[in-house]
C-alpha positions as CSV (number, residue, x, y, z in Angstrom):
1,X,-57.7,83.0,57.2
2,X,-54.3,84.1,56.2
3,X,-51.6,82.1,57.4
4,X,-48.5,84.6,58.4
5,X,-45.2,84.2,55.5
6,X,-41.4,84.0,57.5
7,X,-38.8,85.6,56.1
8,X,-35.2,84.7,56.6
9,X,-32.4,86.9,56.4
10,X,-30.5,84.2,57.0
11,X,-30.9,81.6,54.5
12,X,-31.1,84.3,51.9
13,X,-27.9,85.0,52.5
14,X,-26.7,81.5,52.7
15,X,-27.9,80.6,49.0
16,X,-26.2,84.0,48.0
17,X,-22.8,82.7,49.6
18,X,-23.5,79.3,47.6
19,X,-24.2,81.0,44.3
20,X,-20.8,83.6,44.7
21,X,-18.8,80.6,45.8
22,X,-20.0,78.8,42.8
23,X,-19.7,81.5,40.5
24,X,-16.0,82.5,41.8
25,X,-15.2,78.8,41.1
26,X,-16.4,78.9,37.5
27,X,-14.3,82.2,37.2
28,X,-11.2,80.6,38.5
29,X,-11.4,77.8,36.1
30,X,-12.3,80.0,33.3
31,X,-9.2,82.5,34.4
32,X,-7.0,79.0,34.3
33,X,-8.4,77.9,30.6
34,X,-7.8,81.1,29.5
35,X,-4.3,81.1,30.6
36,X,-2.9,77.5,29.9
37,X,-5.7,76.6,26.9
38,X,-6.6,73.8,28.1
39,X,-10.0,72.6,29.8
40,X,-9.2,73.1,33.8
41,X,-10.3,69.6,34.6
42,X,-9.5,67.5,31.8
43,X,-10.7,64.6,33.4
44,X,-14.0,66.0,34.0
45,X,-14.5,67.3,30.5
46,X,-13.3,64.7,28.6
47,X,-15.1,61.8,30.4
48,X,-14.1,58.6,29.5
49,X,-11.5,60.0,26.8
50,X,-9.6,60.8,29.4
51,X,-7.3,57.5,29.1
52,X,-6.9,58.4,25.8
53,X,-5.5,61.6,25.9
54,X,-3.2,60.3,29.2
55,X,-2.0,57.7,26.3
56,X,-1.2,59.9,23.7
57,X,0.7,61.9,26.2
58,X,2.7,59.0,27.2
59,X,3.6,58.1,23.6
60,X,4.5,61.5,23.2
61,X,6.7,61.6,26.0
62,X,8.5,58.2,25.4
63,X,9.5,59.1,21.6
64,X,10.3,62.6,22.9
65,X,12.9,60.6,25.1
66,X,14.4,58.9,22.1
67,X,14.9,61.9,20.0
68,X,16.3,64.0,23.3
69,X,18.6,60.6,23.7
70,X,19.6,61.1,19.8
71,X,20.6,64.4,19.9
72,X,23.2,63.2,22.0
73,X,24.2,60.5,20.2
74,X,25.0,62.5,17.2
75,X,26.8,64.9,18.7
76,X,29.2,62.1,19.4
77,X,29.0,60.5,16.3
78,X,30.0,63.9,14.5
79,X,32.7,64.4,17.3
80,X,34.0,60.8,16.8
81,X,33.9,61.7,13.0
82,X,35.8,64.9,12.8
83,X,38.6,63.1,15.2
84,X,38.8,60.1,13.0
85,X,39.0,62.4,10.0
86,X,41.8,63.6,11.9
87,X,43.5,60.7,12.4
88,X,43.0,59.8,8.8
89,X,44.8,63.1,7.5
90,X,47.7,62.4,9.4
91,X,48.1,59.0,8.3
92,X,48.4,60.1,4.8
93,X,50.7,62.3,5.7
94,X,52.7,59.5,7.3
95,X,52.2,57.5,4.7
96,X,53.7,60.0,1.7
97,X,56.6,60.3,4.1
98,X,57.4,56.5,4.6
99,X,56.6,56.1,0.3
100,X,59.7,58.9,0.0
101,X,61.7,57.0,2.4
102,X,61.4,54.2,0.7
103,X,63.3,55.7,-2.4
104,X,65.8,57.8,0.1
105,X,63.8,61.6,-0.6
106,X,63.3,61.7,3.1
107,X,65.9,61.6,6.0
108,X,65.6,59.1,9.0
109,X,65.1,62.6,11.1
110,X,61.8,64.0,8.9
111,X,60.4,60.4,9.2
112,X,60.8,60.5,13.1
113,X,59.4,63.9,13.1
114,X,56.3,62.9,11.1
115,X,55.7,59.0,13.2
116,X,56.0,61.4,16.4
117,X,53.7,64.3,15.4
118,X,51.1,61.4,13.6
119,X,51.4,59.1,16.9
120,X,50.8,61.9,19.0
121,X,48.3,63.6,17.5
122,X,46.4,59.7,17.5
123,X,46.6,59.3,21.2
124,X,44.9,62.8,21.6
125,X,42.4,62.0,19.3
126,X,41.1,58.2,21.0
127,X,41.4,60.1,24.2
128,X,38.4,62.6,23.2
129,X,35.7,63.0,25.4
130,X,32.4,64.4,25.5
131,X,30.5,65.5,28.6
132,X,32.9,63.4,30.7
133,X,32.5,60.3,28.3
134,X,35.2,58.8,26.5
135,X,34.5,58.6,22.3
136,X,36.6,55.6,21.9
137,X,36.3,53.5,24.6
138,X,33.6,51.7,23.9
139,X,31.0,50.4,26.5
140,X,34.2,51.4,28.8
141,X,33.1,54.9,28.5
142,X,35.0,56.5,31.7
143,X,37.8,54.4,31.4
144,X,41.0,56.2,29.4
145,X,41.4,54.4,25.9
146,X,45.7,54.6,25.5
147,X,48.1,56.0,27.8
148,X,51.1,58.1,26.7
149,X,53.7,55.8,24.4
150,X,56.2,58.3,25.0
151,X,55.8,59.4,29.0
152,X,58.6,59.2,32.1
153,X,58.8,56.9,33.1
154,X,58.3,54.6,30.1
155,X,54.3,53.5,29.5
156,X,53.4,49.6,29.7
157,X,53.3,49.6,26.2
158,X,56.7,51.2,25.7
159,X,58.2,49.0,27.8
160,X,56.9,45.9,26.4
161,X,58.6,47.0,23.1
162,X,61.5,47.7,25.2
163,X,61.5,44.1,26.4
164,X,60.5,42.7,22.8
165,X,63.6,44.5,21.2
166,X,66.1,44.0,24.0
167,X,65.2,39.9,24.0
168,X,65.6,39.8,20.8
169,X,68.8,41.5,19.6
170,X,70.9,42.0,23.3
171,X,70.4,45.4,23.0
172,X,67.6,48.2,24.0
173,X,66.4,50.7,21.4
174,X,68.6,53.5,22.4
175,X,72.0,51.6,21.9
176,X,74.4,53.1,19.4
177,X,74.8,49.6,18.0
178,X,71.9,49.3,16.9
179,X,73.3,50.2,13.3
180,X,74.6,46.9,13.6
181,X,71.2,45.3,13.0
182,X,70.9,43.6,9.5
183,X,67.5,44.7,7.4
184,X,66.5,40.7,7.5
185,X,66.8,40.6,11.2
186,X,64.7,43.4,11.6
187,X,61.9,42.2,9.2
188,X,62.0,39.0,10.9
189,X,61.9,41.2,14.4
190,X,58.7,42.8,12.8
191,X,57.1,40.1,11.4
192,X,56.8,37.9,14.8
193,X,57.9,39.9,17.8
194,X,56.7,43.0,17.3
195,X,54.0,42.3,15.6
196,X,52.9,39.8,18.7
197,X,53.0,42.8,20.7
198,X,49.9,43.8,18.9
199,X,47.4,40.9,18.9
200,X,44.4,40.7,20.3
201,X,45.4,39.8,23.9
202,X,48.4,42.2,24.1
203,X,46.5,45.0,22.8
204,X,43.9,44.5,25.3
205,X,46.5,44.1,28.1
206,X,49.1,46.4,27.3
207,X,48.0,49.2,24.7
208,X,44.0,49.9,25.1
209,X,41.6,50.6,28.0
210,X,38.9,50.3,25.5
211,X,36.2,47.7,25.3
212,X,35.8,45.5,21.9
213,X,32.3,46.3,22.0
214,X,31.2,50.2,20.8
215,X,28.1,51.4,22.3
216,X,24.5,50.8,21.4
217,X,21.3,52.8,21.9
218,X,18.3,52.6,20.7
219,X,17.3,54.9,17.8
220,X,13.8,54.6,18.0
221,X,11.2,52.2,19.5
222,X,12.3,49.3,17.4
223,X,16.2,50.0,15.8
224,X,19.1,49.5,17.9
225,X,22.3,51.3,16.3
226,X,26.1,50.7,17.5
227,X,26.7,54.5,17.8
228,X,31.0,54.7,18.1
229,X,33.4,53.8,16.8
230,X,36.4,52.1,19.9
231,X,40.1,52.2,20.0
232,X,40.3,48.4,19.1
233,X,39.3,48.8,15.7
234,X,41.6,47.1,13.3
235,X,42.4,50.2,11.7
236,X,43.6,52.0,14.5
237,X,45.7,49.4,15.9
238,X,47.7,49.2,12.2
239,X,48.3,52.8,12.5
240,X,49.5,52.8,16.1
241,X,51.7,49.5,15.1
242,X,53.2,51.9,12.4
243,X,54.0,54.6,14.0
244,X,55.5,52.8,16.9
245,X,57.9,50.6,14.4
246,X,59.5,54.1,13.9
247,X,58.9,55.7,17.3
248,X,60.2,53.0,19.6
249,X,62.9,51.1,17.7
250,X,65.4,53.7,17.5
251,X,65.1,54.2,13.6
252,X,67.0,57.1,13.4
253,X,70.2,54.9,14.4
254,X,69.8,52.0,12.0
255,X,71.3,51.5,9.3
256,X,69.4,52.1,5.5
257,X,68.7,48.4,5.3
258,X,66.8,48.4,8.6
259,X,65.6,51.4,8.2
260,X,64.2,50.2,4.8
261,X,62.5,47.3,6.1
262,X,61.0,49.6,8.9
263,X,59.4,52.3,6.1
264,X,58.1,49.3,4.3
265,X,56.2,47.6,6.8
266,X,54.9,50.3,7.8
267,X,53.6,51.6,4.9
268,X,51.5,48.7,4.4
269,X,50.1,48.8,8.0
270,X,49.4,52.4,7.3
271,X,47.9,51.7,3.6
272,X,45.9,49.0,5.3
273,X,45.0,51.8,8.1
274,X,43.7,54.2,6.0
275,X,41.4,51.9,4.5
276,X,39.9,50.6,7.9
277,X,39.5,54.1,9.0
278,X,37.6,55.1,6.1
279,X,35.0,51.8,6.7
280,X,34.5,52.5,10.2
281,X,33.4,56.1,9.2
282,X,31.1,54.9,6.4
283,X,29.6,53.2,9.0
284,X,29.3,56.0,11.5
285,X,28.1,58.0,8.4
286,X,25.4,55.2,8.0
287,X,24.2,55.5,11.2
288,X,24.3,59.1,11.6
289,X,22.0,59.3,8.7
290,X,19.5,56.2,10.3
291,X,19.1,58.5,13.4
292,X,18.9,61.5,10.9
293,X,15.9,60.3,9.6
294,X,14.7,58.0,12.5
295,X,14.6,62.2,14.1
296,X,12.3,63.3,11.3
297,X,9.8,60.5,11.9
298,X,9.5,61.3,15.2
299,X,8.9,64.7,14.4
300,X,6.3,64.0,12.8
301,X,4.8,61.2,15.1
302,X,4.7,63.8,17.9
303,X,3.1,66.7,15.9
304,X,0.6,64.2,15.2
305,X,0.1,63.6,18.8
306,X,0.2,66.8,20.1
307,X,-2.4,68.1,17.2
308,X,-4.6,64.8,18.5
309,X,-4.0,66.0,22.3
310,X,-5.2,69.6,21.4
311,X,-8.2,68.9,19.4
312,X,-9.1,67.2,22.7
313,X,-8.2,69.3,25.7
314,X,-7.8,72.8,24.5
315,X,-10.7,75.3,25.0
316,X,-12.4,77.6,22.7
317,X,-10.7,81.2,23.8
318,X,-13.1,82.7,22.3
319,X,-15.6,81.1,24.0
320,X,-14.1,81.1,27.5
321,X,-13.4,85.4,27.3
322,X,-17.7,85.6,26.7
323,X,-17.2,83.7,29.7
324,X,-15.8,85.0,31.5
325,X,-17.5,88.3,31.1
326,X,-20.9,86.5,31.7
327,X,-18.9,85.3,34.7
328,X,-17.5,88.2,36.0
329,X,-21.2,90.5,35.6
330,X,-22.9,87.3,37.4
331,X,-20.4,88.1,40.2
332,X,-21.0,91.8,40.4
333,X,-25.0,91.0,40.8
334,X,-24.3,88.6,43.6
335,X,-22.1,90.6,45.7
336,X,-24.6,93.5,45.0
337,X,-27.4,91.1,46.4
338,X,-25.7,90.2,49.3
339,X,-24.6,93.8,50.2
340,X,-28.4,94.7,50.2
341,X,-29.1,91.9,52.6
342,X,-26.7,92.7,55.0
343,X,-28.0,96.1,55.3
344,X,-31.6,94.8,55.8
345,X,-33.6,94.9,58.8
346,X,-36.7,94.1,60.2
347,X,-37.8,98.0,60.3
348,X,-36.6,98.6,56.8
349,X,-38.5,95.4,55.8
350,X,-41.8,96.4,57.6
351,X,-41.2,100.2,55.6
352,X,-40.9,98.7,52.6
353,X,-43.6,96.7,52.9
């Protein structure tokens, strides 16, 4: 007896959906490899070596961060560099100036002229900023390092050499009789009342905004660097005493014994200056070239990585364009299989029987 066979339009054409749906999913994940590289489910390719790959990435992403964060930095440092080679410049200058003073080759005028352009041309250079940030300020990096010593109306710090002078000989700075003032009164004047306006509290409180403490970032995952140089360096407090001596006590009016023991003093605190300015950018220099080479290394450490990452997530192109072909003809078959059994019928099936 033969036993009568069914046949289903029906669920032939549901496994046809299945296998096109399939198929068009392969395709699009083929399409994606071929287009980023990489396997389109890592996680499913890569098994349990997923974690590591996630890892490496992370790595890759933190050091990344440090060298991104280092760029920065030594734009700063080479900004803080070329101002404090500024700085340095002028003081030279100063200081040849206060040297011919000393032996009367320089008029009281060209010695004003040079403390005013060389003290002006400091208070611009600490008040550099970079993207907002202040390059000698230290950790106080929005706050303004030194006001104006010669705005209206008079700074703090103007005024407390105002005060300073007037207790100390009757008199302010601008008074005609100031010739009057003997050279030893005015080295003792310099050696103990002016010179008091520039210790460490005063400075703090009257002259700088700056914090004592410079910035620090981290260079890599292990090195720390102070990366700046601050307006409360030694050196630049020297220079700034200098040039005020000759700015703010009226030297122009004294007489040549005063103004001698001015142009001496001076030129020591400048001398002294120059050299302090010259160590603090031997250090920068120093730690320019640490992050320099701390940069290089982590070049390295993240072609490393990224050579690791590849060798496990990217995809044989190649292989994925044979494919993708295979793919895309599989596709073709499909939809020409399910065309057919939409157009079949129960007539056409008896026919062709």
């Amino acid at each position: 007896m033969i036993s009568p066979a069914f046949i289903s339009t029906s669920s032939l054409t549901d496994a046809t959906r299945l296998s096109i749906a399939r198929i068009q999913q392969q395709l699009a994940d083929a399409q994606k490899e071929l287009a980023t590289g990489r396997h389109a489910d890592v996680g499913a390719t890569l098994g349990a070596n997923t974690g590591i790959t996630v890892s490496m990435r992370q790595d890759r992403n933190q050091i990344q961060s440090i060298k991104d964060t280092n760029t920065v930095v030594l734009t700063r440092i080479q900004a803080s560099q070329s101002a404090l080679q500024s700085i340095s410049t002028n003081a030279q200058s100063f200081l040849s100036t206060l040297i011919d003073a000393q032996s009367t080759a320089s008029t009281p005028d060209t010695v004003l002229q040079s403390a005013q352009a060389g003290l002006a041309s400091l208070q611009d250079q600490l008040n550099s900023s970079l993207d907002g940030q202040y390059l000698f300020s230290g950790i106080n990096s929005d706050v303004k390092p030194v006001e104006d010593f010669s705005a209206t109306p008079p700074s703090a710090s103007r005024q407390a050499v105002i005060d300073a002078f007037t207790a100390k000989f009757g008199m302010s700075p601008d008074d005609p009789n100031v010739v009057n003032i003997s050279g030893a009164d005015m080295q003792s004047f310099l050696d103990n009342e002016f010179a008091d306006l520039f210790s460490d509290a005063n400075w703090s409180a009257t002259w700088s905004g700056a914090s004592d403490k410079g910035v620090t970032n981290r260079i890599s995952r292990t090195e720390t660097a102070t990366t700046s140089v601050t307006a409360n360096d030694t050196g630049v407090r020297q220079l700034m005493q200098a040039y005020v001596m000759v700015v703010g006590l009226g030297y122009q009016n004294l007489n040549p014994a005063a103004q001698q023991a001015i142009a001496k003093t001076a030129s020591t605190l400048t001398g002294n200056s120059i050299d302090g300015l010259t160590k603090a950018q031997s250090s920068l220099g120093v730690t320019q070239q640490r992050i320099s080479d701390t940069n290089d290394q982590i070049d390295i450490q993240i072609n490393f990585l990224t050579s690791s990452i590849d060798n496990l997530e990217t995809v044989d192109s190649t292989a994925v364009t044979t494919q993708l072909s295979t793919l895309s003809t599989q596709l073709e078959a499909a939809y020409s299989v399910t065309n057919r059994l939409n157009n079949l019928s129960l007539l056409n099936y008896l026919t062709n029987s």
